[in-house]
N, C-alpha and C positions, 0 to 999 in steps of 0.2 A: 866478801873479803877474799883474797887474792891471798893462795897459800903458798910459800917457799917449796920450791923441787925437795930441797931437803925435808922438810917438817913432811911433806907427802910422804916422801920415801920412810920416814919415821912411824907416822902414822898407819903405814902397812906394816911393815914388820911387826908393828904392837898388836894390828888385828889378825894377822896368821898367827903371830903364837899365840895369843891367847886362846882364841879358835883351837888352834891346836892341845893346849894344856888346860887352859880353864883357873891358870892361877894370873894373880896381875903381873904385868911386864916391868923389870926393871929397866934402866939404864945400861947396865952391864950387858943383858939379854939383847935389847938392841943392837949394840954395837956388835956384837957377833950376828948378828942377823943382817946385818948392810953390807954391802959390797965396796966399801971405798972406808980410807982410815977416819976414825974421827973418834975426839974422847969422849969419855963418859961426863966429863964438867958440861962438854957443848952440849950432845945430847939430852941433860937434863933440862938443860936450860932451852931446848928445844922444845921438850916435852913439859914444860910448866907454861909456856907460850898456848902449846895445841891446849893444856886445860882451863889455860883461862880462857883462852875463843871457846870454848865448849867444845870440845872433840874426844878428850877425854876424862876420866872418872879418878880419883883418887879413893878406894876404899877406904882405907885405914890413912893413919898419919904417915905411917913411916914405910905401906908399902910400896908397891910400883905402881901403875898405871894400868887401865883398864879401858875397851872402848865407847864412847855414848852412842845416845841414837844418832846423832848427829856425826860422831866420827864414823860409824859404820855406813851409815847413806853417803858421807864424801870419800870414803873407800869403795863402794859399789859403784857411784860413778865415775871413779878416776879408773878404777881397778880390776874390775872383772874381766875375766877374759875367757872367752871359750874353749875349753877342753873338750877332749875328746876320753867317751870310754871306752876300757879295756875291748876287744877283736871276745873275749869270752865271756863279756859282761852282755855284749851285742847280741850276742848266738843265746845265751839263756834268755835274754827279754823277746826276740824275736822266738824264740823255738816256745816259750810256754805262752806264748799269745796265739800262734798259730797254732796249738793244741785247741784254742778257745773260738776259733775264728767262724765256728759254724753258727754262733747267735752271737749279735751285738751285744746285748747286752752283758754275757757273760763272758765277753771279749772289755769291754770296762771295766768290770769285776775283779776279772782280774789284773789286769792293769793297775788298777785302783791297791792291790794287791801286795805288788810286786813293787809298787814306789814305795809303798809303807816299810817293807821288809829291806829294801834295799836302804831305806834312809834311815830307820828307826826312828819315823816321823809319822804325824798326821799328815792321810792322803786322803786328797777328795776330789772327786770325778765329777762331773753335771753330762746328762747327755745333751744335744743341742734338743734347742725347741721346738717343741711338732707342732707348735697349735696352727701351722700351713702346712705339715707334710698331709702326703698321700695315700690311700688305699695301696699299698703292693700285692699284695696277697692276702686270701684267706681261704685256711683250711681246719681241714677237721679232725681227728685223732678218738677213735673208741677205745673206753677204758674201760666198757664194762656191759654189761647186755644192754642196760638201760642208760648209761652213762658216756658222753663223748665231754670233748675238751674244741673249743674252737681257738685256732693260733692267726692273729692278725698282725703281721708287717706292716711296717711301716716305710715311706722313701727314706725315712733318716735313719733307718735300721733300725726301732722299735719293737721289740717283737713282745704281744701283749699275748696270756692265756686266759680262759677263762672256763671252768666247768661247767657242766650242765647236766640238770638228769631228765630222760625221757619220761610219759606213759606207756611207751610203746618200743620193741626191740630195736631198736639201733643195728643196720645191716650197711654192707658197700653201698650197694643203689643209693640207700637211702645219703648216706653221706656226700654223694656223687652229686645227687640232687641238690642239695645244699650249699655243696661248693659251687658250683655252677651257677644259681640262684644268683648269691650274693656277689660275686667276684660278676657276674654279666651287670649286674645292678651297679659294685661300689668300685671295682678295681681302677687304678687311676684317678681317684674322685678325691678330692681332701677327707678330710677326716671326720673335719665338722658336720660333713654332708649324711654321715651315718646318725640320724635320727629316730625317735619312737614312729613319725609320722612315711618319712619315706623305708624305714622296713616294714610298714604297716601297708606300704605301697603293695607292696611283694605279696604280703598274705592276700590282700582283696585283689590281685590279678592272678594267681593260683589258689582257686576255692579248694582245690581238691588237696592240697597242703597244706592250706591256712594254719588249722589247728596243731599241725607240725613243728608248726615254726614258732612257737608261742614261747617255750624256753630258750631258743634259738636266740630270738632277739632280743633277749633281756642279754644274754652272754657277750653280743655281740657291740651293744650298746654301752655296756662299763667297760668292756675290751676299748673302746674306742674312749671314750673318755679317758683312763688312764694311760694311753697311750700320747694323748695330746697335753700330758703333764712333764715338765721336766724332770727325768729319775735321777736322783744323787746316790750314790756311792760312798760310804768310808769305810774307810782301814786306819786303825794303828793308834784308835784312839787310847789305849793302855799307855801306849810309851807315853803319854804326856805326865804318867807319874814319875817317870826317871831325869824328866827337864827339870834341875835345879833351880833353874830362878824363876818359876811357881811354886805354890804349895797348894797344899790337897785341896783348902776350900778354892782358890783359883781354878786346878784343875773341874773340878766339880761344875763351879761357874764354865767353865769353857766348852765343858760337856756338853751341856740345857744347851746353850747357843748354839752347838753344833746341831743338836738333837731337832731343834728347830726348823724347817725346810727353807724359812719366810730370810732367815738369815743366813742361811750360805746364801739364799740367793742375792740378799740384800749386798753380799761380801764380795759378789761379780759383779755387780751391775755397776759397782762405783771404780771398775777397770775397762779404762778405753785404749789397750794397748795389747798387742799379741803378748810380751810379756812383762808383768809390770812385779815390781818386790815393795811391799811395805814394811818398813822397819818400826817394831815397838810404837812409840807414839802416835806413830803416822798413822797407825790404823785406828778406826772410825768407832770398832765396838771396843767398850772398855776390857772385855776378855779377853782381848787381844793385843792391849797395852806392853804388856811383858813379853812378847813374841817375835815375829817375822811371819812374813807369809810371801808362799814367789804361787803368781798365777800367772798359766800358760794356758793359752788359746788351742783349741787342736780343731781342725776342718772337716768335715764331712759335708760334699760337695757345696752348694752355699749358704751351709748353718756352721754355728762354733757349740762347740763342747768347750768345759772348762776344765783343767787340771790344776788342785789348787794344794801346796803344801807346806803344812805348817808345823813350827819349830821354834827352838829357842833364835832370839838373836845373837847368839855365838854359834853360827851356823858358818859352813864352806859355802859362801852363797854359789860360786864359780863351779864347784863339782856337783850342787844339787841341780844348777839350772841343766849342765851336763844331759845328768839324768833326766830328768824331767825332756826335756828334748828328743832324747830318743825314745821313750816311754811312748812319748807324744807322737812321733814323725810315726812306729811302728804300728800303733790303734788309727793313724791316721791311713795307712798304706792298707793295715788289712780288711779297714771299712769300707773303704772308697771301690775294694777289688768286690767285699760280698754284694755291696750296691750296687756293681758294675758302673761306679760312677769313674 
């Protein structure tokens, strides 16, 4: 159905104030919100038009008007438009990301972070998926006479720890050794290539360290396994008690499903777009009926990570994609530099 210029331009001004105040719009409110003369008699009758087509909501009998899910999605696609953030908003997301920039993962971390704080919203990160990256590195770290930590990179910036304790002192040589060992054996190699069978390789072709390596490769092999998992991220899941239009057993509900891995991932996989917004109904899990959610894609040479954040649907969809964007471009610049990709 083919919407009048005017009932559009109506239709936005109902969804920024509201956005803005949170109470329903009158007629009166409109007209001071439009750019061109027109009465409050047209305007209603403008506005009793947009709710019959379903666009917007009447609370009460005798108040104003409110947006649907349906007015909100033909406002997102008529309506959005790219801003731009603050030159000081730029400089703090840039400056405390490049505090972090020495490990990926605590480079999403805080990313993941900094979109919650900055929105007062649920913020959720996925890293991309490794189950094809690579061996980069492995090294080793002593923590104790008898105690090291083995640290495994990944090409997607992964970086996996794992502890381990000796029978026998833990010295440099010895670590040297080790390093050496496994990075001549796995560096460059997929992931999956790191086995019980091929580090079993390593022990029977150096008899004289076999028995060295015995905790080694137990460390080495859930290092690798939980590296070829995809890690998620959240922040901010408290504020989902201050969104008004849930309640506590909703929030509760929304939690579990968060807390889930099977379903955020299941909450990507049904986006085939760098950036895609679902409005309230539109989304698939019912704990997510009463919300919005905007996911954005970020690159790390050629995997995606996802940045997924979620809110009420009386959200500034236009300033959080904003956000989200630079968020995104900046974890994308300073991955791509630690990967040297």
């Amino acid at each position: 159905m083919d919407i009048s210029d005017r009932k559009l331009k109506i239709l936005s001004v109902i969804v920024k104030k509201y956005i803005e105040n949170g109470i329903p719009v009158s007629s009166k409110a409109v007209c001071s919100g439009l750019d061109f003369p027109i009465s409050s008699a047209t305007v209603r009758s403008e506005m009793s038009d947009l709710y019959r087509f379903g666009y917007l909501i009447q609370p009460h009998t005798s108040s104003g008007r409110i947006p649907s899910n349906k007015g909100y999605r033909l406002y997102v696609s008529k309506f959005i438009s790219k801003e731009s953030i603050s030159s000081e908003e730029k400089n703090i997301i840039e400056g405390a990301l490049y505090s972090h920039s020495d490990d990926p993962e605590n480079l999403i971390e805080k990313a993941c972070q900094i979109l919650s704080k900055m929105t007062s919203f649920v913020s959720v990160f996925t890293t991309p998926p490794s189950s094809e990256a690579k061996v980069r590195n492995i090294q080793f770290v002593k923590t104790g006479k008898r105690n090291a930590m083995i640290v495994l990179m990944t090409t997607t910036g992964m970086i996996k720890n794992k502890l381990f304790r000796c029978q026998y002192d833990v010295n440099p040589d010895l670590i040297n050794v080790f390093s050496n060992l496994l990075n001549e054996k796995f560096q460059g190699k997929p992931l999956q290539s790191i086995t019980p069978e091929s580090v079993g390789m390593i022990s029977d072709s150096n008899n004289s360290i076999s028995m060295l390596l015995s905790p080694i490769i137990n460390a080495l092999i859930d290092a690798s396994l939980e590296a070829q998992q995809v890690s998620i991220k959240i922040e901010g899941q408290t504020n989902l008690f201050s969104v008004p239009e849930i309640d506590i057993d909703d929030t509760i509900r929304l939690l579990n499903l968060l807390s889930d891995k099977n379903n955020v991932l299941s909450i990507i996989s049904s986006m085939d777009k760098n950036l895609c917004i679902k409005i309230g109904e539109e989304n698939d899990h019912q704990e997510l009926k009463k919300l919005s959610i905007i996911i954005r894609k970020y690159i790390i040479g050629d995997k995606l990570g996802s940045i997924i954040l979620i809110g009420p649907t009386r959200m500034n969809y236009s300033e959080l994609i904003c956000k989200i964007d630079s968020i995104a471009t900046s974890v994308e610049k300073l991955l791509n530099q630690i990967l040297d990709i």
